[in-house]
N, C-alpha and C positions, 0 to 999 in steps of 0.2 A: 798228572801235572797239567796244568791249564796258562794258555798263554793269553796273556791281559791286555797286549796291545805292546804298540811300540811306541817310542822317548817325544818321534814326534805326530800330537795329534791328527795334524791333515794324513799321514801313511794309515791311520787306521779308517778313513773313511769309506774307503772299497772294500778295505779288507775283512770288515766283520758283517756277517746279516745280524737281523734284529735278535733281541735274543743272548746276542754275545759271541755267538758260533762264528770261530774263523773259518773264511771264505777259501777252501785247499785247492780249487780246482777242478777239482773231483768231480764225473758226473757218475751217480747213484741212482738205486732206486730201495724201500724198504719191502719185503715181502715177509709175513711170516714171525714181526716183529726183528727182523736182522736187514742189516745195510749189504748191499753188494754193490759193487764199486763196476761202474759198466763201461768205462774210459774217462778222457777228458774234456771240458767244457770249452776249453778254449786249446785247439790244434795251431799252434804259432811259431816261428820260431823268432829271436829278437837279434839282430843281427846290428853293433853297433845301435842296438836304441831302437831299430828299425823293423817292424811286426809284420812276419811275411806269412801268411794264410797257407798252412798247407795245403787244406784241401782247395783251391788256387792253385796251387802249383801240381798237387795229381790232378785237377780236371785241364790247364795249360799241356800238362805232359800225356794225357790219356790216349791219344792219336798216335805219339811217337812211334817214325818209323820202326820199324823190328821188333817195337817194344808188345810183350804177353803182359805184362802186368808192371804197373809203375806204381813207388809209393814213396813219398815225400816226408823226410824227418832232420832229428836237429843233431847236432853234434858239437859237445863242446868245443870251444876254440878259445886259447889262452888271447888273442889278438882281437875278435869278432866278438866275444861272448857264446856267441852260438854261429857254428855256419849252417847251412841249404842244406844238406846231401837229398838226394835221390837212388830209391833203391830201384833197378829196371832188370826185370824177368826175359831173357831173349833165348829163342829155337839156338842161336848160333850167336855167343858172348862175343865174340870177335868184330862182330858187325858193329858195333858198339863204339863211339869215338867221341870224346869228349866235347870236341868242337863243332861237330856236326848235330849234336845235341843243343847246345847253347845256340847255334843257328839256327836249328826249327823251332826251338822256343821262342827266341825273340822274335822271329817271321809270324810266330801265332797270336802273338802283340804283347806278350809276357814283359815288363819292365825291366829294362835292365837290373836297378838295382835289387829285382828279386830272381835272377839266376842263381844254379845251385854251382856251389862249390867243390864239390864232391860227387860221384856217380859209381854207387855199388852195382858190379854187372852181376848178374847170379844166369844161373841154369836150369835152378830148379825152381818151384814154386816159393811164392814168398809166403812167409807163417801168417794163419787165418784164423780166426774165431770159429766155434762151432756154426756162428752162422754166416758166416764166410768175411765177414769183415778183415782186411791186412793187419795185423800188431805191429805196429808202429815199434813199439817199443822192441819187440824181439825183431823186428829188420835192425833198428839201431844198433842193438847189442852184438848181433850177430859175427860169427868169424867164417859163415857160410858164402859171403860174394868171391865169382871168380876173379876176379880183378878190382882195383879201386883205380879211379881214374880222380884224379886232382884240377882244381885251379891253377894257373901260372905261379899266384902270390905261390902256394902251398906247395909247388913243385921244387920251386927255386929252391924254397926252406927246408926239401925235403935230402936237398944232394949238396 
């Protein structure tokens, strides 16, 4: 099945390359006559409308004190569309504290309106590519963090 475009013309203007081929996301390469699919083109998440760069927010967070490994992803949110989370790798998870985080990022000149909402603490390494790259996507998915540490909005609504 082949999808033709949508109802209204201007939506299709990004979304298709020449050709007709809609535009997935998707970064690829071909080898061997076969596609392998090697991440994605655009790392974003859309918070309220609003496009926060992750890799922006893992190079903002790379210094974080205590932090072994940091890596920035989305998470749906019925209220947001997507919130921030942050996954951070620590010797000692406990050292970890939500607000103390949101104050070295904004001291690092990170904008407010791209603080994360969320902060998965882990222990252990975070999941890597063969060639060392973070998976985003399996830190998201994960049920691997010692703790989750929330926004105020997200606390409140939590209890």
């Amino acid at each position: 099945m082949r999808f033709l475009g949508y109802g209204d013309a201007e939506d299709n203007r990004d979304t298709f390359l020449d050709g007709g081929w809609y535009r997935t996301g998707d970064l690829g390469r071909f080898e061997d006559g076969r596609l392998t699919i090697t991440g994605r083109l655009k790392e974003t998440v859309s918070r309220k409308g609003l496009k926060i760069s992750l890799t922006e927010i893992d190079a903002a967070a790379h210094d974080l004190p205590h932090a072994e490994e940091v890596a920035a992803f989305g998470v749906p949110d019925p209220e947001t569309g997507e919130r921030l989370a942050i996954a951070v790798r620590a010797a000692d998870p406990d050292v970890i504290d939500f607000d103390a985080v949101v104050r070295w990022l904004l001291d690092s000149g990170l904008a407010k309106w791209k603080l994360p909402e969320q902060i998965d603490v882990w222990d252990r390494p975070l999941p890597r590519t063969a060639t060392g790259k973070i998976q985003r996507r399996l830190v998201a998915g994960s049920v691997e963090p010692n703790r989750t540490l929330l926004a105020p909005r997200l606390r409140e609504g939590a209890g």
